[in-house]
N, C-alpha and C positions, 0 to 999 in steps of 0.2 A: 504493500500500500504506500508506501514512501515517496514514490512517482504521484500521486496526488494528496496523500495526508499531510497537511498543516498542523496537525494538534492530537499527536497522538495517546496523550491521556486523554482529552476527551473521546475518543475514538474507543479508548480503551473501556471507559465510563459506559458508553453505547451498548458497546459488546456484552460488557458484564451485565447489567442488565437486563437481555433477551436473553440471558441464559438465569439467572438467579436477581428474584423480583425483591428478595428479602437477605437484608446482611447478616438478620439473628438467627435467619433459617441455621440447621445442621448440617447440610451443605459444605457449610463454609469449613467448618469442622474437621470434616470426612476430606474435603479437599488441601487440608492443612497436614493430617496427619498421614496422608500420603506422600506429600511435597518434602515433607519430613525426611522423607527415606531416598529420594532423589538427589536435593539438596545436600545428602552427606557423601552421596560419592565423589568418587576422583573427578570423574570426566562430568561434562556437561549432558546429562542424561537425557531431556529434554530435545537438546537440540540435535547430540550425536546421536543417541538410538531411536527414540521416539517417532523426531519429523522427521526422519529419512526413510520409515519404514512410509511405502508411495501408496498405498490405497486404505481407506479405511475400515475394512474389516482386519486389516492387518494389524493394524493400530488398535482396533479392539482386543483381537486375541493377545496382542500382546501385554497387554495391562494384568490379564491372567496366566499370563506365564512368566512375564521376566519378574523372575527374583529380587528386585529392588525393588518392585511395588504388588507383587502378587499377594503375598502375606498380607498388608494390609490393606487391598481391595477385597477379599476373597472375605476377611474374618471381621471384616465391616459389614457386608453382605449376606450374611449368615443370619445376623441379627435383625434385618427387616422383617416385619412383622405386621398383623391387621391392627391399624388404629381407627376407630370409630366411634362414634356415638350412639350409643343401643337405643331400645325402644323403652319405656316405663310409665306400666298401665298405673301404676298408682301419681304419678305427674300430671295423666291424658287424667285419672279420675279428676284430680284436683282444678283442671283449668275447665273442664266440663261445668262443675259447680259452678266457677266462677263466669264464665259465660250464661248459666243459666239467671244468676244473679244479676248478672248488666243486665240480659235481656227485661227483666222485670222492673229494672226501673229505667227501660227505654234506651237504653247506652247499646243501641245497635251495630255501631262500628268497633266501636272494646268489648263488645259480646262475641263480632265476626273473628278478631285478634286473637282472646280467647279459645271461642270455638277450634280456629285453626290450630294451634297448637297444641289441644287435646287430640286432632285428627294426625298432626303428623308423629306424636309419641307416643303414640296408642299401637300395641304391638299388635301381630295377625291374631286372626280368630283361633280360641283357645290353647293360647300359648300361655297366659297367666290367669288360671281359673279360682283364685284364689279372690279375685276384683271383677268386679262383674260379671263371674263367671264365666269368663274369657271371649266375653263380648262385647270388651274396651274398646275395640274400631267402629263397630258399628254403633253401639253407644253414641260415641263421638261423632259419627258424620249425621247418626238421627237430631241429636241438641242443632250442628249446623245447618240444616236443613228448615229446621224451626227459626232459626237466624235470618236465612237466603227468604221465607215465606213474610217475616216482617217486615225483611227489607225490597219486597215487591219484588224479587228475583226468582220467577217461576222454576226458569231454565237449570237455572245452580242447584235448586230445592230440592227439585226433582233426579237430579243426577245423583244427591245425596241421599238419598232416599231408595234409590234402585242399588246405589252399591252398598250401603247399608243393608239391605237384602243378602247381598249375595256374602255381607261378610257374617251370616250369619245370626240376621234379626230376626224372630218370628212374626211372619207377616199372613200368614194363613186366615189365623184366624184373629185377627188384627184390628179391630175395626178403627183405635186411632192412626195407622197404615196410611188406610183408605181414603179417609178424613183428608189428614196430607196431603195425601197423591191429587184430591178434589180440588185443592186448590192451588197448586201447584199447577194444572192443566188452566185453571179459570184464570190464573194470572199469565199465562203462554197465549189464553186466547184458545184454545182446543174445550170449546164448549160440550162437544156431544163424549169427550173423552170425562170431561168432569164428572159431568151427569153420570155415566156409567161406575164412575168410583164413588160419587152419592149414594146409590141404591147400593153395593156392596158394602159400605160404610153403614146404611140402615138394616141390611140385613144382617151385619155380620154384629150390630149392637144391637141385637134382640128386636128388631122392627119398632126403633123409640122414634114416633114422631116428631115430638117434642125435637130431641137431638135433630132431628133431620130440618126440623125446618132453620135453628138456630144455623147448623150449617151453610144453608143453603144462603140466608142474609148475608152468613161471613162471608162466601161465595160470589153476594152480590155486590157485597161492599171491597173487597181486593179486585174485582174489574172497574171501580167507577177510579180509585187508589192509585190504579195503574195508567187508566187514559187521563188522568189529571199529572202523572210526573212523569216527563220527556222522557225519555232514553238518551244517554250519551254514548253509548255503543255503535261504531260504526263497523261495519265490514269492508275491508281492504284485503284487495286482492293485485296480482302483479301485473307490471302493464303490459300490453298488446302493443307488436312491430308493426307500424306504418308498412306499408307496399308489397314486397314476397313473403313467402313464408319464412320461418325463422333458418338462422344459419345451420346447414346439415357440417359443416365442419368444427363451428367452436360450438363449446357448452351455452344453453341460458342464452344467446345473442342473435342480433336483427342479423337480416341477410344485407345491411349496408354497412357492414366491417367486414374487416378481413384481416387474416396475419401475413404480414410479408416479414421479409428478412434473413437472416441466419445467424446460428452461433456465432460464424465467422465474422460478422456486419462487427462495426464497431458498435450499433446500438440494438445489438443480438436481434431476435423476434420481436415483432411487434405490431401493434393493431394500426390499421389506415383506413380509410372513407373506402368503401368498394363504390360508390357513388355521390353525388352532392348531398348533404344531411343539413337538413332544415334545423335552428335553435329550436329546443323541448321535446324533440322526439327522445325516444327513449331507446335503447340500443343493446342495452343488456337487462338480462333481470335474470341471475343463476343463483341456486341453489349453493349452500354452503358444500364441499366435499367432506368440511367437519368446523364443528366450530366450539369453543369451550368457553363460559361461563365465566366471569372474575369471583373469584370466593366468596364475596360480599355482597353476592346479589344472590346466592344460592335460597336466601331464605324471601327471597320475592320476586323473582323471575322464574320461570321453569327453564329446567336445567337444559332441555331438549331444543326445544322453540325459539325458548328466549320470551315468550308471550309475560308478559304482568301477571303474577297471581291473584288469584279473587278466592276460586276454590281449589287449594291445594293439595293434591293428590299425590299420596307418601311413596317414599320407596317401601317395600314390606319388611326389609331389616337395616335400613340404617337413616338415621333422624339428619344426614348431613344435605341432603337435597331434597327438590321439593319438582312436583309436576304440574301442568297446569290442566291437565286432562288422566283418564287412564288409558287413552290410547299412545300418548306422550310417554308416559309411563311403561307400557307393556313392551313399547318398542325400544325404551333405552334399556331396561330390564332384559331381554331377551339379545341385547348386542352389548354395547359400551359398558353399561353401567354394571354388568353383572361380574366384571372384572374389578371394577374401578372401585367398589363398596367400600370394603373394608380397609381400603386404603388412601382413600379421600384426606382423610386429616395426617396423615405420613405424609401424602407427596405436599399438602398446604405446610407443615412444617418443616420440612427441608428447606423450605425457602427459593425453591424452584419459580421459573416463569413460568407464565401462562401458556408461553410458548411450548416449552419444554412440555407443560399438559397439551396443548395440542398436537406435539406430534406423538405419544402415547397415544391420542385419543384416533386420530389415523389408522394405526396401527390395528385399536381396538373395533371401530366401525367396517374394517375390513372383516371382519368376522373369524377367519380362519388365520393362521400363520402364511399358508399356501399363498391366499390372496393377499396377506399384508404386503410378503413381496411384490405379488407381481403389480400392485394396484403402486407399491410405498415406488419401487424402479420406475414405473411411467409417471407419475409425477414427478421424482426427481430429475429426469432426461429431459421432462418440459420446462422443469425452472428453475434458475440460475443460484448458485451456490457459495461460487467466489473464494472455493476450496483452497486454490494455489497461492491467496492473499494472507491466508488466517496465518496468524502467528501461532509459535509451538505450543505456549501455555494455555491460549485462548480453544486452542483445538483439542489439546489435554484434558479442559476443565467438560470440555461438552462428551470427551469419550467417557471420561468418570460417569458424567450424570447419564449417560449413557446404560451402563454400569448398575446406577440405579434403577432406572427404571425396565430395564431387562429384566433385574431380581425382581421386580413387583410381578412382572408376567407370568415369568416362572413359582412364584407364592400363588398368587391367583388362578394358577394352573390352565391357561391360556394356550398351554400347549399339551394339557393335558396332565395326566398328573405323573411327578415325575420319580424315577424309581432312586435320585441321589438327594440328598440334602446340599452337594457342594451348587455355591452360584455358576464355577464354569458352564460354561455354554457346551451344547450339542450344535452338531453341523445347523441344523435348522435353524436353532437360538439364535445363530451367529450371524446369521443371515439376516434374521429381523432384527435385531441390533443393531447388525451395518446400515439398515434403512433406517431407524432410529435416531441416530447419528447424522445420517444424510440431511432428514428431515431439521436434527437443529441446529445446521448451517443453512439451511437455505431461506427455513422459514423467517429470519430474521430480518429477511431481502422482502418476502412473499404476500405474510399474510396481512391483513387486514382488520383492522377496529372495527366490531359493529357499535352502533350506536341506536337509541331512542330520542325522540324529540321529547320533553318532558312542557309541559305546559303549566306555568307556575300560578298563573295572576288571570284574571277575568278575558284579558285579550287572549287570543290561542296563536296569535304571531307574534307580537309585542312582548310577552312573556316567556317566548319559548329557549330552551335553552338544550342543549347537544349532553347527554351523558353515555357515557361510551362504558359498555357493559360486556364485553368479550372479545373474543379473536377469533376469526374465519378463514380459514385457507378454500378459495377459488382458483380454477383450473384458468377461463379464459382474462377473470379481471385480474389474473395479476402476469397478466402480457403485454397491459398498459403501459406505456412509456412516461415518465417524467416530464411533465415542464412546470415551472413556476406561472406560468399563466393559461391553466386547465382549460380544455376543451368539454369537460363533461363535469356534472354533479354525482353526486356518488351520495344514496339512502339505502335504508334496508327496512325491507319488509321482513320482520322475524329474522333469523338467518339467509334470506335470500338478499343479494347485491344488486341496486339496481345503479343506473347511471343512464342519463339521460343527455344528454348534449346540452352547454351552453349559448355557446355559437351556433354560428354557419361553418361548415366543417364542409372543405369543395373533396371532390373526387382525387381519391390518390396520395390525399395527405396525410401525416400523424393523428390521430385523436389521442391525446393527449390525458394522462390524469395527473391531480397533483399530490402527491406523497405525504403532505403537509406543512413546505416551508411554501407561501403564498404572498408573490409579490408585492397587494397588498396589506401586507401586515408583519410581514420580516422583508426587512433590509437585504441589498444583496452580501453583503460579509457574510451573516447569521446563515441565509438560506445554503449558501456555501460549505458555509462550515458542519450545519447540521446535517446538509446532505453527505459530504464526503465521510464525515462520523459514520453516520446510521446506516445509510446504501452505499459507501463507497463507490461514486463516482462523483464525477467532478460535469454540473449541470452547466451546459451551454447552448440554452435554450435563449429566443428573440431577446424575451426579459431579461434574459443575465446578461445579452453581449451589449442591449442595448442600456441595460441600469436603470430601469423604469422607476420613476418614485413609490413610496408610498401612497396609499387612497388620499390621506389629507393634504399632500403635495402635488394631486393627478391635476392636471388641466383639463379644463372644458374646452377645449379647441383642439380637436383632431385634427393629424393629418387627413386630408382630401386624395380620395385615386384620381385619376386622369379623366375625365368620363370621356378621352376618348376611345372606339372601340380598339381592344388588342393591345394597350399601352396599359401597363402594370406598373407606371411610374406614380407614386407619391410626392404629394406636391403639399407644402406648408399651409397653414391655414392663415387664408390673409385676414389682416389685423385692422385694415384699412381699404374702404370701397374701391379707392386705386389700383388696389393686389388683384381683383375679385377676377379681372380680365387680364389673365397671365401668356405669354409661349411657353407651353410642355419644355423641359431643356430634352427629353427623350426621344419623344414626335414631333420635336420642332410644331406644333401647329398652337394656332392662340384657342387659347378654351375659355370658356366663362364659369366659373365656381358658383355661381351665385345660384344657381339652380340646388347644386349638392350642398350647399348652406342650408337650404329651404329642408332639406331631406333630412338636416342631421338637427333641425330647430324641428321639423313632426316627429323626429322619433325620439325625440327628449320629451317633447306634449305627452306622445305613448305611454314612454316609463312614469312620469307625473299622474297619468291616471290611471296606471297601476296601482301604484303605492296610495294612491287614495283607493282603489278595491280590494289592498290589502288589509288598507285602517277598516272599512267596513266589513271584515273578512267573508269578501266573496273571492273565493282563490285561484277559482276556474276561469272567472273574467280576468282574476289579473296575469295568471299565464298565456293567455290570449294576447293580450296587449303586450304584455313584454316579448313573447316571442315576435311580434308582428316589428317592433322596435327596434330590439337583434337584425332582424331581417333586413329591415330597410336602411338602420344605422351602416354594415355590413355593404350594402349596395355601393355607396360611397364615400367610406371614413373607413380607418386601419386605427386599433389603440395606438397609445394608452386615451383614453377618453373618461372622464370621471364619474360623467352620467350615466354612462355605460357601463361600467364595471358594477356600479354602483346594482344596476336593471341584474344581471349576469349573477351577483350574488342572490338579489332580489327573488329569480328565480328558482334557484336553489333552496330559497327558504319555503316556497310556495313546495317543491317537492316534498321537502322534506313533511310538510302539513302531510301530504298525502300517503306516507312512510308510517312506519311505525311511531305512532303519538300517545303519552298516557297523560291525565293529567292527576297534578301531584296537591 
């Protein structure tokens, strides 16, 4: 890296980082007391044995063979173990009481908090029959259910109530069941469904009219409850490509990109316009290939989706995550999660990155060993690594944790269950390792921040703000190339990526994304330095060569193109009505500006009455007009333009409304 690093501790600071998120993790420890043993030899171990063995599975096996650090990766190793947080029917008793409690004097949201956290402690059915007769789950999701019908939440009520069944509630002969179930259908709006669990509810309580009719008011009173309080629940779903059908070569994307380039290129693979792209079309929308969760959202986000919790659905044996469905559930249950359990709170206290959990988590969504390779090798062949740059200790420190999380697979029995107790690896092992490995050099190039738009304050624009709650690794958006002045917005719906066009983006050119140093808002030094840190390369994109200011230093006066036909010269923007009628110095011919003035004073009008249908949050109108702005601004003006930048964020903001939004 020397041929472009400027600042190699910070560079160094970078690195450390995407590999261990935490200094007090054990990690650090485990990687100390092996350094130990290198650090006393004669020669320089590191540099002489180490980086010179050339491929990285080499490099793995040898951390368990050579004698100067086998001993103590090997008897570190050993010691990995399940850490988790168990289930405890007498805790799930205790917050039941106390949710039934709020609900009684009306504390409907500290009764749903409550509620929750008896349903995610509450062990399976009859596992502690000693407390409610080992009918502490269901228990717990009947109380929330009673929560979901106060709080006009049919939908939820009634999901609690069906799995409550099945974890083993008597509902046969049940008539307060039924009761439930009645109105839980009357607040969904499923009338002839209610009705039919009314008369079950009357016959199965001894045909008491009296009860039935009181029901039936309650009945009538939760429909009048429910069309008197709005819904803020919106359903979003991913957007539809403008013109052909979707790309048959990349993942998730429009058939108006494409990948050109090669390894070889100096700006390797990478995505270009397959055609002319209109501002706000939208161009990719891919699913995650994996994506992982930051720790501190495990108890409000579902682990799988990423969806906000409302009704949280448990794992069956450990309290460290949360679902937001039981389909969310059964599916991580039956893949990733059923490895990852009892080791959730090990790999958080190592002190590991997220990173490092996502390429674990890779490894685990491929389901088998077999496929870890072959799925872990085509990703790694598709994206760039940077292997020949890494420095010895840096590449040291990622085979250890390497190290680690192989022994968790092998604990987990991921490969089956194994007939040694030692960590060395089998031929197989050794191979999902080497992927392993692979995965956390590259990812640190790759992956992706998801994020939510959180909505704080009464405006749902005005107030919104970006919290960034995991990391995604995607096959086609991380083919995107760099520039400090982005051709695309970038939102997520759940774990899926979308990205939509800023600009006007012509045939054949780059589409651009930006990595996170942005013209407007880091200096070119900064954007420099953090890009050569983070991705190691050195950006020389229009804005770097040309040093574009910051937003608060942008001018309102773009340069003007030529309007005449076939001349792609840029012409100053006159200051003075004398300028307005120029000679091109390119086309030699005299042109008159004053028309493209007129064009770049309507599409500033455009963006002005955007932003006034964004104050009234109509958002649909105001992507309309701003795209229509881009378009016309674009016809004849080239940045930097201040209005325009200004429209281009604008935009992005308007996406992001239509992305994943919660409000808080």
């Amino acid at each position: 890296m020397t041929n472009i690093d400027s600042d190699p501790l910070f560079t160094s600071l970078c690195n450390e980082k995407t590999l261990q998120s935490q200094n007090e993790g054990f990690f650090n420890v485990f990687y100390e007391s092996v350094a130990d043993n290198f650090k006393g030899v004669n020669t320089n171990w590191l540099k002489d044995v180490y980086h010179r063995v050339p491929s990285d599975a080499g490099k793995l096996r040898l951390v368990y063979d050579d004698p100067v650090v086998a001993y103590e990766v090997q008897g570190t190793l050993e010691h990995v173990k399940p850490v988790f947080r168990g289930k405890d029917a007498k805790f799930s008793w205790q917050r039941r009481e106390q949710a039934l409690k709020l609900l009684a004097e009306n504390k409907t949201q500290m009764a749903l908090m409550m509620a929750c956290q008896a349903v995610m402690r509450a062990p399976a059915q009859g596992v502690d029959k000693f407390i409610d007769k080992g009918l502490t789950l269901a228990l717990a999701l009947w109380t929330r259910a009673e929560v979901f019908i106060r709080m006009l939440d049919g939908k939820r009520a009634l999901q609690d109530l069906q799995l409550a069944a099945k974890c083993g509630l008597p509902v046969k002969q049940n008539a307060d069941y039924y009761s439930r179930v009645a109105k839980c259908y009357a607040l969904c709006g499923e009338d002839a469904r209610a009705e039919v669990s009314a008369k079950l509810f009357h016959s199965l309580g001894g045909h008491n009219d009296y009860a039935l009719g009181r029901l039936k008011e309650d009945l009538e009173d939760l429909r009048v409850l429910k069309r008197e309080t709005p819904s803020n629940e919106e359903e979003k779903v991913l957007p539809t490509f403008t013109g052909d059908a979707a790309n048959s070569e990349l993942s998730g994307a429009s058939s108006k990109i494409k990948l050109v380039g090669s390894k070889d290129d100096s700006r390797g693979r990478y995505i270009a316009a397959a055609e002319n792209i209109a501002p706000g079309e939208p161009i990719l929308a891919e699913p995650a290939i994996a994506a992982c969760l930051y720790p501190k959202f495990f108890g409000s986000h579902c682990n799988a989706c990423f969806n906000r919790l409302v009704a949280a659905v448990a794992c069956p044996d450990c309290c460290g995550v949360a679902f937001c469905s039981v389909a969310c559930r059964d599916r991580a249950c039956a893949s990733y999660h059923r490895f990852e359990c009892q080791y959730l709170d090990l790999m958080i206290g190592s002190g590991m990155s997220i990173l490092c959990h996502l390429a674990l988590r890779i490894v685990l969504d491929a389901g088998t060993p077999q496929a870890a390779i072959e799925k872990g090798n085509a990703l790694l062949d598709h994206l760039c690594a940077h292997s020949q740059l890494r420095e010895a200790e840096d590449h040291f420190k990622r085979t250890l944790m390497t190290t680690f999380l192989l022994s968790i697979l092998q604990k987990a029995e991921f490969f089956g269950r194994r007939t040694t107790e030692s960590p060395e690896p089998n031929d197989l092992e050794l191979q999902v390792g080497t992927i392993i490995l692979g995965l956390l050099q590259t990812l640190q190039f790759n992956a992706h921040e998801i994020y939510e738009t959180r909505i704080t304050g009464e405006h749902r624009v005005d107030s919104a703000k970006v919290q960034y709650l995991g990391v995604g690794i995607y096959r086609t958006a991380s083919m995107f190339n760099h520039e400090c002045y982005p051709g695309v917005s970038r939102t997520f719906l759940g774990t899926s990526i979308i990205f939509h066009t800023s600009r006007p983006i012509r045939s054949g050119a780059v589409v651009p994304e930006n990595y996170g140093p942005h013209f407007l808002r880091q200096p070119k030094p900064m954007r420099q330095r953090n890009l050569r840190s983070r991705y190691w390369f050195k950006c020389e994109c229009r804005t770097c060569a040309e040093d574009w200011p910051l937003l608060e230093r942008l001018t309102d006066e773009p340069r003007l193109l030529c309007p005449t036909d076939g001349c792609e010269n840029v012409l100053a923007f006159p200051t003075k009505p004398s300028k307005r009628s120029i000679k091109c110095s390119k086309c030699k011919k005299q042109v008159n500006l004053e028309p493209s003035m007129k064009m770049v004073d309507a599409s500033e009008e455009l963006y002005a009455s955007a932003a006034e249908m964004i104050t009234n949050e109509r958002i649909d109108e105001a992507v309309e007009l701003l795209t229509n702005g881009l378009k016309m601004f674009a016809q004849v003006a080239v940045p930097p333009h201040k209005p325009t930048h200004i429209a281009e964020e604008s935009l992005r903001v308007c996406f992001a409304d239509k992305a994943t939004t919660n409000r808080y």
